[in-house]
N, C-alpha and C positions, 0 to 999 in steps of 0.2 A: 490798844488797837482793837477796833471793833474785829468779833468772828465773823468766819465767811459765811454771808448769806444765815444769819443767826434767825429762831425763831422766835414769832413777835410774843410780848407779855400778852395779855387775857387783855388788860387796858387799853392796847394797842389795836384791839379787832372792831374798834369803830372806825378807823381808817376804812375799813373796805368796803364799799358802797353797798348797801344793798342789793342792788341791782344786777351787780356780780355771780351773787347767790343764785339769782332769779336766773337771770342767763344761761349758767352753767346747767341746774338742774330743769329748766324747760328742754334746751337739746339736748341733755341725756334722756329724760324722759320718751320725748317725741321720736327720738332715734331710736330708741331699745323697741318703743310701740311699732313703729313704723316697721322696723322689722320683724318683729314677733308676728302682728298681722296677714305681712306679705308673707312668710314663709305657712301662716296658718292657711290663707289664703289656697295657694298653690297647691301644695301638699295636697288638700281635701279637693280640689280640684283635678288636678293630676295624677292623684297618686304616690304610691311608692317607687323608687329609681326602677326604671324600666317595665313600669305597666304600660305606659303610652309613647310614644315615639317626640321628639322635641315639636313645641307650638313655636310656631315660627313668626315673629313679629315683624326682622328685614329678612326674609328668605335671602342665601342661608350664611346668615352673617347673626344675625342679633334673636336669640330666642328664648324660650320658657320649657327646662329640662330639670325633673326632679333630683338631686342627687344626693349623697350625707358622706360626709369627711368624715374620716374617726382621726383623723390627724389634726395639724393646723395649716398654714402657708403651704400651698401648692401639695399639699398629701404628706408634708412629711410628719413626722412621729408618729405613725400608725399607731392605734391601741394605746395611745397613750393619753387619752382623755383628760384623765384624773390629772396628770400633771401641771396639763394646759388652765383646767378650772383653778389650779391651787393660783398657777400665774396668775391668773387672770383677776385673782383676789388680791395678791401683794400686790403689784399693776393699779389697783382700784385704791387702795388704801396710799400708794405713793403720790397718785395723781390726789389726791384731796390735801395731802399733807404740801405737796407741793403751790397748790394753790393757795390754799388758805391759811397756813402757819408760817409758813417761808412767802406769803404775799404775790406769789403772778399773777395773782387774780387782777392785778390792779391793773395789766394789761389786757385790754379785753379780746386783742387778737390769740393770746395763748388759752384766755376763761372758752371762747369759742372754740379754739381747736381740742381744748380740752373736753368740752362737753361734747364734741362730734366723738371721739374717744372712746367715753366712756358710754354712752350708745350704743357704739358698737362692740365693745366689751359683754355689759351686760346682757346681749342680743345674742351674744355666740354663748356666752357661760350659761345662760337658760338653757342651753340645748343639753351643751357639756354634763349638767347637772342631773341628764335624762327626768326629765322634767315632762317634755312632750311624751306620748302613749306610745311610740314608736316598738315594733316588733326588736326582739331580742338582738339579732345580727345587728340593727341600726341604732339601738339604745346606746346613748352619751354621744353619738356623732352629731354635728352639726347640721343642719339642713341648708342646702343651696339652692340656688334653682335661673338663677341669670346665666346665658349661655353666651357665649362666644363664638364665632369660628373662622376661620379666613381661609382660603381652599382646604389645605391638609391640615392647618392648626386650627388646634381646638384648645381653646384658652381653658382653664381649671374650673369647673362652677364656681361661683359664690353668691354673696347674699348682700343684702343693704347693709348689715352691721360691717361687713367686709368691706364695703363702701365706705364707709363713714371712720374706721380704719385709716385705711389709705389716704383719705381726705386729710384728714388730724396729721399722719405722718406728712407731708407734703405739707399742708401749711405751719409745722414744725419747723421744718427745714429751710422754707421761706422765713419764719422769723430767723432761726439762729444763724443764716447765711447774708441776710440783708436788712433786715430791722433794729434798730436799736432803740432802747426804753427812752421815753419822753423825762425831762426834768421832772414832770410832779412823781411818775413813776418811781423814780430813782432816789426822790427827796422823801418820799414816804414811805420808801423800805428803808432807805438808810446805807441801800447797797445794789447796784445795777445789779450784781453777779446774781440775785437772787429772782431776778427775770428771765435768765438763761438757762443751759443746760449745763 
């Protein structure tokens, strides 16, 4: 009896198309840039959280307000940086073993939502790593700067990698809830389960 979702021999990795490769690491690439840019962007324009008052793009609903997490999701783990980057390392080394050892790459709806992922990964662990020149109180927090608000709510900041985040989870969820792997998929791992979660 074959193992669940087994990983493939070394002879086995010309199964997976080239183009898979390309895919995956163009939108991690262009995602991590894309955000690294916009938050370099901002930041040097605006400033540090609370030099300048929010720039308002749909008054006062949608605007450009600097801020820095030391946490993750919605502020929580304050101070806890260091732990988030360790995640964010296992997280990065799962998602590759996932794709290209155990084969979902051969899906190119998960190669996609995996490479929005990992975009947004690398885009926040740059911060985490205090990487950016950021004064002492804000070193290893994340930089945000996309505003929200709706009368009295005022959504959390965040950033494109946090986009790109949420996008990857959601088209997860869409796969694992409604899509199922095509025949060639399934006949060249050897095993559906190895497209899933």
């Amino acid at each position: 009896m074959e193992p669940y979702a087994s990983p493939v021999k070394i002879s086995d990795l010309q199964s997976i198309p080239k183009s898979r490769y390309v895919l995956f690491l163009v939108l991690g690439i262009f995602g991590t840039a894309a955000d690294l840019l916009s938050k370099q962007f901002v930041f040097s324009w605006r400033g540090l959280p609370g030099e300048l008052p929010p720039k308002w793009v749909i008054e006062p609903y949608v605007g450009i307000e600097t801020a820095v997490n030391q946490g993750a999701l919605f502020g929580l783990g304050q101070g806890k940086g260091w732990l988030f980057a360790i995640l964010s390392v296992v997280a990065l080394v799962g998602i590759c073993t996932w794709l290209f050892v155990y084969k979902a790459c051969l899906s190119r709806w998960i190669t996609v939502t995996m490479g929005l992922v990992v975009g947004g990964i690398l885009g926040n662990l740059y911060d985490r790593l205090a990487i950016p020149a950021l004064p002492v109180p804000y070193r290893g927090g994340v930089r945000d700067w996309i505003l929200f608000r709706y009368q009295d709510y005022v959504w959390p900041n965040f950033n494109i990698a946090d986009s790109l985040l949420v996008a990857g989870a959601i088209m997860l969820a869409v796969h694992t809830l409604f899509m199922q792997p095509s025949p060639k998929e399934v006949n060249a791992s050897g095993d559906s389960s190895a497209l899933k979660l």
